[in-house]
C-alpha positions in Angstrom: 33.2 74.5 6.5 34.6 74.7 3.0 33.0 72.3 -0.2 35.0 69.6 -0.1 34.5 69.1 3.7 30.8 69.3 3.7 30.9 66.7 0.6 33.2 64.0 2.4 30.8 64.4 5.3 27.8 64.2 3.3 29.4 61.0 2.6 30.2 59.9 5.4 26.7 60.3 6.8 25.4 58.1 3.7 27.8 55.7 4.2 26.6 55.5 8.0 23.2 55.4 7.1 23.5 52.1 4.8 25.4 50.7 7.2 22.6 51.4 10.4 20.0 50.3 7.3 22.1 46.8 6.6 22.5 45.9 10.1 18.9 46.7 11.1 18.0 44.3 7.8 20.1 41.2 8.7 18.4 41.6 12.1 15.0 42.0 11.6 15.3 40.0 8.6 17.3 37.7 8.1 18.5 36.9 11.2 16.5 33.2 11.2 18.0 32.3 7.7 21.0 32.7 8.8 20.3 30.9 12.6 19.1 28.3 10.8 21.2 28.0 7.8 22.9 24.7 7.0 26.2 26.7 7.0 25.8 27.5 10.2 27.9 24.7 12.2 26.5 26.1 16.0 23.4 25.4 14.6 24.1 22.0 13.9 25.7 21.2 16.9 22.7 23.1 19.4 20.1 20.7 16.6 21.8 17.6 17.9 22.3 18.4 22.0 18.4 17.9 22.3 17.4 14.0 21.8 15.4 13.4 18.8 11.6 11.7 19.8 10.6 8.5 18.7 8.5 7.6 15.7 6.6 4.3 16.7 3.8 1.8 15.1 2.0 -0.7 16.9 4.4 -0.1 20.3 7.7 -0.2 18.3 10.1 2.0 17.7 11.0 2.5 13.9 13.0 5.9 14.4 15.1 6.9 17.7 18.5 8.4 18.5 21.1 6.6 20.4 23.6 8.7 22.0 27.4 9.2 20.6 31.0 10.5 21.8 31.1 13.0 19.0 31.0 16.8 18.4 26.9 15.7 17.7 26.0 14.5 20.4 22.6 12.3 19.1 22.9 10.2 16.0 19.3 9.4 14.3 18.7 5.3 13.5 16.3 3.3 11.8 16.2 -0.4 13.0 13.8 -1.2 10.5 16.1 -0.2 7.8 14.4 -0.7 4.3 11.2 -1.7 5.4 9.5 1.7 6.7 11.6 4.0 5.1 9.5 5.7 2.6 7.1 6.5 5.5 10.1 7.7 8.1 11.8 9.8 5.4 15.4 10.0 6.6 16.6 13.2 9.1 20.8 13.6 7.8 23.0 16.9 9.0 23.4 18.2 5.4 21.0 17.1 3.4 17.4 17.8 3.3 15.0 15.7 5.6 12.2 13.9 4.2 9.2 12.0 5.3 7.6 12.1 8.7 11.0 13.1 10.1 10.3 16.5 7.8 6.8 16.4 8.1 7.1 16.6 12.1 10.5 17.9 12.3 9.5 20.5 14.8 7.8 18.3 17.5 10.5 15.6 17.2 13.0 17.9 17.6 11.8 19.9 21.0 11.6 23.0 19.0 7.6 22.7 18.7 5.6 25.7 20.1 3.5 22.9 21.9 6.6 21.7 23.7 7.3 25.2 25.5 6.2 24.4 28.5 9.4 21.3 28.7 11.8 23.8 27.3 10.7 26.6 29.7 11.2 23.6 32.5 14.6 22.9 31.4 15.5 27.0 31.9 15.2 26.1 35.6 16.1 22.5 36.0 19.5 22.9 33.8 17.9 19.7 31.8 17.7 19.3 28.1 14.5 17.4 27.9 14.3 15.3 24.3 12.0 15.5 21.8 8.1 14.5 21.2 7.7 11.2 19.9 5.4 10.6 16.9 2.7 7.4 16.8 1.9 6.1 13.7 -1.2 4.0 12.2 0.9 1.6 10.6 0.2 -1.8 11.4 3.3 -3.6 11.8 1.8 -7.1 10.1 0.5 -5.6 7.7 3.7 -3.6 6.8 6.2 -6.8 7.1 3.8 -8.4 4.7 3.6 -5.9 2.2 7.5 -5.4 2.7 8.3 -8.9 1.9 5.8 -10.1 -0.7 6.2 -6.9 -2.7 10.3 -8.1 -2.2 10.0 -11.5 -3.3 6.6 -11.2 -6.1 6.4 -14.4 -8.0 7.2 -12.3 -11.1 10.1 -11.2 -10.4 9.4 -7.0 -10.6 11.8 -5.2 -9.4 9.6 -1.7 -8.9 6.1 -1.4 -7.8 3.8 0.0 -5.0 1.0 -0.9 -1.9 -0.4 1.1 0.3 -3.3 -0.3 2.4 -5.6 1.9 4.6 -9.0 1.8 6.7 -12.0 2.6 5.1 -13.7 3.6 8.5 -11.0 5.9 9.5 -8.6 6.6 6.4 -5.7 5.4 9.2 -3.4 4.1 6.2 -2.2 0.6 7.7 1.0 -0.4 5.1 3.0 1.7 2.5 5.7 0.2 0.9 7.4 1.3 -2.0 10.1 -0.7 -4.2 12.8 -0.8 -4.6 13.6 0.7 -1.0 16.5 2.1 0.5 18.3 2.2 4.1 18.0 5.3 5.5 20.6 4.7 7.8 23.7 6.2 5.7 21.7 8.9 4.9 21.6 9.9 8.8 25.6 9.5 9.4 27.4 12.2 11.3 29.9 11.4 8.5 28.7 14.1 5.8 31.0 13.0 2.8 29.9 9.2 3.5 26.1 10.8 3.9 26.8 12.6 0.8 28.0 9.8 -1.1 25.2 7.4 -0.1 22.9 9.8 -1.6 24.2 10.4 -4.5 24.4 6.7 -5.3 20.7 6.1 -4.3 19.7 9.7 -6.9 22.0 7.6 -9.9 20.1 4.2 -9.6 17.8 3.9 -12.2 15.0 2.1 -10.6 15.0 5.2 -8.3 14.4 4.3 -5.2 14.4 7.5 -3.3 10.9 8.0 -4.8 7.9 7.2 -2.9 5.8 5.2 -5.6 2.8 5.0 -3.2 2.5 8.9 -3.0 4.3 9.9 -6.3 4.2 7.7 -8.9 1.2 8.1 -11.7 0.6 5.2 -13.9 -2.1 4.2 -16.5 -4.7 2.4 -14.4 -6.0 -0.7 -17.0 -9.0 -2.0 -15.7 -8.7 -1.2 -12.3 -10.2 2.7 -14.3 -13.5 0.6 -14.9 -14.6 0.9 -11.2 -14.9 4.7 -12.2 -16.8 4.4 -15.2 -19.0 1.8 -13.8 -20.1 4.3 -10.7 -20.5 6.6 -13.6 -23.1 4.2 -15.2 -25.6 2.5 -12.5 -25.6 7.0 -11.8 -26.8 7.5 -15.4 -29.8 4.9 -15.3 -27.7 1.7 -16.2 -28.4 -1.3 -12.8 -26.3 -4.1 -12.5 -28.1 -6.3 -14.6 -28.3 -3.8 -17.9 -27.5 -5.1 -20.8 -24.4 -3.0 -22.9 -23.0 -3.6 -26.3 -19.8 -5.6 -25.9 -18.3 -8.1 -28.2 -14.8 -9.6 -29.1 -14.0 -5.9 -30.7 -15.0 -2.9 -31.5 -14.0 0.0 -33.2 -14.5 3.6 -32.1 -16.5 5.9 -34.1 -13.6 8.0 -36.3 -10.5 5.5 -35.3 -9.3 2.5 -37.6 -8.1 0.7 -34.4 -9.6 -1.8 -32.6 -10.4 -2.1 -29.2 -10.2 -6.0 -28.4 -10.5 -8.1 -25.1 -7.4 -9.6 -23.2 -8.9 -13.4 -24.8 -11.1 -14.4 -27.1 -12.9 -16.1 -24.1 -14.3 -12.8 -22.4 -17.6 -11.5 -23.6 -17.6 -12.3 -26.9 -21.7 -12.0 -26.9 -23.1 -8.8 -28.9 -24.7 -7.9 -25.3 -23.7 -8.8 -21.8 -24.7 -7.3 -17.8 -22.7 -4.4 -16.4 -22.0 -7.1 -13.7 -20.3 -9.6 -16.2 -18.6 -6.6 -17.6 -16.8 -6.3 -15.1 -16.6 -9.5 -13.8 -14.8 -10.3 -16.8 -13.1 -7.4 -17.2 -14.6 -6.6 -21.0 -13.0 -4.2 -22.7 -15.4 -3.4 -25.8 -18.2 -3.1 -23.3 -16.8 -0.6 -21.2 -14.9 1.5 -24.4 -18.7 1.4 -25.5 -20.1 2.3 -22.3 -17.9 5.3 -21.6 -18.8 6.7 -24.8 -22.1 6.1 -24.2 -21.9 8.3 -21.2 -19.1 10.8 -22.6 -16.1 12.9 -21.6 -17.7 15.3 -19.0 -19.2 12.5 -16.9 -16.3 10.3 -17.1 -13.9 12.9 -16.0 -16.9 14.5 -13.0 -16.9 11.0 -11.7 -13.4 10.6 -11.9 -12.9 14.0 -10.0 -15.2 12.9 -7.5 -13.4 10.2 -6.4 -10.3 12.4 -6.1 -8.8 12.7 -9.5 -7.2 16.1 -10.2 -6.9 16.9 -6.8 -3.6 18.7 -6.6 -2.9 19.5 -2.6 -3.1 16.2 -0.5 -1.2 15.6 1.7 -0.4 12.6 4.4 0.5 13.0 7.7 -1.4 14.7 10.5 -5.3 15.3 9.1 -4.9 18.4 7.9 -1.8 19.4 8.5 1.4 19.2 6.5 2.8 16.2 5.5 4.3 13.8 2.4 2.9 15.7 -1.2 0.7 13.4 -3.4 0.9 13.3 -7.0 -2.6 14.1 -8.5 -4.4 11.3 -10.6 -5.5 12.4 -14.1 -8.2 11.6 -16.4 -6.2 13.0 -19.4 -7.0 14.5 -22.7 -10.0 13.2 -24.0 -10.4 16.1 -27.2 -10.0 16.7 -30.8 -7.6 19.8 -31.4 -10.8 21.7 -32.1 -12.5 20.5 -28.3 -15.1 18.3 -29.4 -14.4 15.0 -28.1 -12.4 12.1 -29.4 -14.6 9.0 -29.2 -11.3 6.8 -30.0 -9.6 8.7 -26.8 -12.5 8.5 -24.2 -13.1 4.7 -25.7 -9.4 4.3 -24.5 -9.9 6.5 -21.6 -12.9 4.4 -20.3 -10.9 1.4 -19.9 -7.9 3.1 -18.0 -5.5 3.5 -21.1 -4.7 6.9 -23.2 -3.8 9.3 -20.7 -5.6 7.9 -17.7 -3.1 8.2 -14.9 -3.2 7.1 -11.2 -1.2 6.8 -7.3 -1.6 4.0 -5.7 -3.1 5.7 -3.0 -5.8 6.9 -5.1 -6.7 3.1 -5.7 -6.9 2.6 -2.5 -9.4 5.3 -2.0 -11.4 4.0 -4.6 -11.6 0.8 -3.3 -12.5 2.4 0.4 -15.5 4.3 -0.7 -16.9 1.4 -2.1 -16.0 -0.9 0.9 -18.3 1.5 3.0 -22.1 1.3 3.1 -22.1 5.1 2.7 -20.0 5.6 0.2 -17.6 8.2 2.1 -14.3 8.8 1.5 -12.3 9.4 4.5 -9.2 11.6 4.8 -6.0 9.2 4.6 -3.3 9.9 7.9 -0.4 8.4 9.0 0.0 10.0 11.8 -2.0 9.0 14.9 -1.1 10.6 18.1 1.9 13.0 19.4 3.0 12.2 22.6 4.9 14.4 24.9 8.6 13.4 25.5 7.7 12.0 28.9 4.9 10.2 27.3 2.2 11.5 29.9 0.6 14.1 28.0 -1.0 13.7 24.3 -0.8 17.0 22.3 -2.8 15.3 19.2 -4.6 12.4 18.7 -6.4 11.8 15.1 -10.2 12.4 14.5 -10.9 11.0 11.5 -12.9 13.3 8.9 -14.6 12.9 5.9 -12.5 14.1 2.6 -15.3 13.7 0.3 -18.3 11.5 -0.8 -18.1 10.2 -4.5 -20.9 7.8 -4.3 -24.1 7.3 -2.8 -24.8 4.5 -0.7 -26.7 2.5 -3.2 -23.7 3.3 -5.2 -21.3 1.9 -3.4 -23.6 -1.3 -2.3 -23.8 -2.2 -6.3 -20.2 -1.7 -7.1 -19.4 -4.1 -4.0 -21.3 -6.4 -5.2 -19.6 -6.3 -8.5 -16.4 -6.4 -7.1 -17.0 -8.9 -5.0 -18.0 -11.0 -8.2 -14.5 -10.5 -9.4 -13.0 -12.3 -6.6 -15.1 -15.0 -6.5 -16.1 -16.0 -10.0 -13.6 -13.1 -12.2 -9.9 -12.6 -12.1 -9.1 -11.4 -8.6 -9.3 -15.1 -7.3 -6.0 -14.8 -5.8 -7.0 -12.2 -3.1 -9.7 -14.3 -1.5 -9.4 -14.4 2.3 -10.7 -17.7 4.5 -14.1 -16.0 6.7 -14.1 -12.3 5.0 -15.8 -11.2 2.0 -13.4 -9.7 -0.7 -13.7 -7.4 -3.7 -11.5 -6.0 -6.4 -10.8 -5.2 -9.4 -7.7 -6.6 -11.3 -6.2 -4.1 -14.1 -3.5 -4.7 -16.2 -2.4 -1.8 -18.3 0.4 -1.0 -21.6 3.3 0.9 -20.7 4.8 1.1 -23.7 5.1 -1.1 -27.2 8.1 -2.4 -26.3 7.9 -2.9 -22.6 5.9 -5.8 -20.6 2.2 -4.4 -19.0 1.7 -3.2 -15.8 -0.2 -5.5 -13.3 -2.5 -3.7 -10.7 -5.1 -4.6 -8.1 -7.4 -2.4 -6.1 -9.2 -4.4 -3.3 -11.3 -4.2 -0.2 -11.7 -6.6 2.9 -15.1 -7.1 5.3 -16.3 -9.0 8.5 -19.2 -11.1 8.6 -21.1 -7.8 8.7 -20.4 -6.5 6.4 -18.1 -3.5 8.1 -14.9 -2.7 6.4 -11.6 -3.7 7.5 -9.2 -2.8 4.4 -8.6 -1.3 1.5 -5.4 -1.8 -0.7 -3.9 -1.1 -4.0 -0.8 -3.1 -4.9 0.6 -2.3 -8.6 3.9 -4.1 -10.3 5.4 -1.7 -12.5 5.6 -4.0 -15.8 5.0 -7.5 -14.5 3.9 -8.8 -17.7 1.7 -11.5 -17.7 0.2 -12.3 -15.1 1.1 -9.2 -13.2 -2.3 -8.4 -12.0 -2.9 -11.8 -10.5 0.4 -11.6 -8.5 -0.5 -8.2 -7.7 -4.0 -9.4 -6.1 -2.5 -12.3 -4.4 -0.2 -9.4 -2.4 -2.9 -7.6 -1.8 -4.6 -10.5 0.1 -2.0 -11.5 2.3 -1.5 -7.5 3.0 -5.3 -7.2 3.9 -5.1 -10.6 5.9 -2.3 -9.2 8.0 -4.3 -5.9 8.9 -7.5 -8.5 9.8 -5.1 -10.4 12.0 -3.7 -7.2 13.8 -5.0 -6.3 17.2 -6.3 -3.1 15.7 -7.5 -4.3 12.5 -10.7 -5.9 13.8 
């Protein structure tokens, strides 16, 4: 064979051999990208010949799939619309899912490993059995209630936050976020309608694809001082300790003062850590957390969960909806040392002090429990096969973590408990149950109105636990933080009145 032969088939060979080396790669691969792509239109259709499962609370159905006449076959609903939807998440054909319907995708949609056994059933029967259904903690009072007076707040907000749960279990009972949206549209088998309901939800301003209960970090106010004051009765300061407060006070190496929201609140030289925060003082806790300093504002802070950057809620321990982490914030000079006007700032939930409502919440369950504990917030609570005989997974709740000791927690109750009854959390009292709280209002910005904020906890005549809840109104103005704890009791009443909730 001449040169120029044994070249062209020297080629040729090569040319084979990336060939053979391509195939072999798009098949061992990326053979399930491309199954599974969004471009694949088989896939699509095969997703939607299987019956989606349920997702339920309290015996209702909040997510199902009602059969249609076109090419796919299932359309996803939501007959709740608005009022669950930043728990559901929304399942469209295009766009990406979200929610619990992402979180659990694989089980609602028959594809789960757990659900072989119905698929390997349907080889013989010629059936295509539907998908799991999902079971959710929610209570459904609770959730109407937190829907519709977060809707219709007596100060007119128009974006804000609650999210109640159970300090026994961390079974998170309501989660409302607002504004909402209707998920509905966003399901359509119509893709350009889909597309364009999306796309005028992502251009609203107020933003109300965005789950403010999970997502949404804002500065604290007051609501910060439970932190500092767990802080405190751990560094040798009780209850009734006397700490420098006053009308103002100026940090050491800062020209600004630090006043109280009236003239009214403790205006003595010294006052209690109890009246502190009954009253909500400022001065006295700007003094106190520089009293105690950076490093044990920011441990205690971490305790309770600040900084923590991978929780997640949906099955314990599992994946499920991302939650922003809470921060403490910069408390240095730009040499390290610490700035005593920051942490004075810091102390009383301002400067860069940022929190979730969800984090609230957890505050306010570790103190609501004689232990202390903090248990591991879920939202989902049992998956059920699709003929509803077998469980696959039912929660067991588990301890996340245990900021406080139980003498702890038993002083900052009863502190809290003073701010209901005698401070400014009046507004969340409940007929027969013992409430606590902590009000917090807190700046946004020079120019805009305050935030208003209330972390809470509800319990029986034994003192057990029934709710926890954090309700903020993204700048209410004044006033704000009363509203806020007003919602928060008629959220915590509706969990009380709730089959479950006792």
């Amino acid at each position: 064979m001449n040169a120029p032969l044994r070249r062209v088939g020297v080629v040729v060979m090569v040319l084979f051999g990336l060939l053979f080396a391509n195939l072999n790669w798009i098949q061992a691969y990326k053979a399930d990208e491309y199954r599974t792509s969004d471009y694949n239109g088989r896939v699509q259709v095969a997703e939607y010949e299987r019956k989606r499962g349920n997702i339920e609370a309290g015996g209702t159905a909040l997510a199902t799939s009602k059969e249609t006449s076109g090419q796919l076959k299932f359309l996803r609903t939501y007959p709740g619309g608005a009022k669950y939807a930043h728990v559901l998440g929304y399942k469209p054909v295009n766009l990406a899912d979200t929610g619990i319907e992402r979180a659990e995708n694989d089980f609602l949609a028959g594809t789960s490993d757990q659900l072989l056994g119905d698929r390997i059933k349907d080889m013989f029967t010629g059936d295509q059995t539907g998908g799991g259904n999902v079971l959710l903690t929610l209570s459904k009072r609770a959730q109407d209630v937190a829907y519709e007076q977060l809707r219709n707040n007596e100060q007119g907000v128009k974006r804000g936050a609650a999210i109640a749960i159970d300090p026994r279990s961390g079974a998170v009972q309501a989660l409302v976020s607002m504004p909402s949206f209707d998920p509905n549209p966003l399901a359509s088998h119509n893709t350009t309608q889909a597309a364009a309901a999306y796309n005028q939800l992502e251009q609203d301003p107020n933003n109300p694809l965005l789950n403010r209960a999970f997502a949404e970090t804002l500065p604290p106010g007051s609501t910060f001082k439970v932190v500092v004051a767990a802080a405190a009765l751990e560094n040798g300061i009780g209850k009734s300790t006397q700490i420098p407060a006053g009308s103002s006070w100026t940090p050491p190496t800062s020209g600004t003062p630090i006043r109280n929201a009236a003239s009214s609140i403790c205006p003595e030289p010294q006052v209690t850590l109890m009246s502190a925060v009954t009253e909500s003082c400022n001065t006295g806790f700007a003094q106190l957390g520089v009293r105690l300093g950076a490093d044990v504002i920011k441990q205690k802070a971490r305790q309770f969960g600040f900084e923590q950057d991978d929780l997640t809620v949906g099955q314990l321990g599992e994946d499920g909806q991302a939650v922003a982490a809470s921060r403490t914030g910069d408390m240095q000079n730009p040499d390290g040392s610490t700035d005593p006007a920051a942490l004075a700032q810091s102390s009383i939930g301002q400067n860069n002090v940022r929190m979730t409502p969800l984090e609230g919440a957890l505050i306010a369950a570790s103190v609501a429990r004689k232990d202390g504990k903090q248990m591991r917030p879920y939202l989902v609570r049992q998956l059920l096969a699709p003929d509803r005989t077998t469980s696959y997974y039912t929660a067991d709740p588990r301890e996340l973590r245990q900021p406080i000791s139980g003498q702890v927690a038993a002083d900052l109750r009863d502190m809290m408990v003073s701010v209901v009854e005698n401070g400014t959390g009046g507004r969340a009292k409940i007929n027969g149950y013992t409430v606590g709280g902590k009000t917090g209002t807190a700046q946004s910005a020079p120019d805009r109105p305050d935030h208003g904020w209330f972390i809470g906890f509800a319990l029986d005549k034994n003192g057990e636990p029934i709710s926890a809840v954090c309700v903020v109104l993204e700048q209410a103005g004044s006033g704000g933080s009363a509203e806020a704890a007003r919602i928060a009791g008629k959220i915590m009443q509706a969990a009380i009145a709730d089959p479950g909730g006792r």
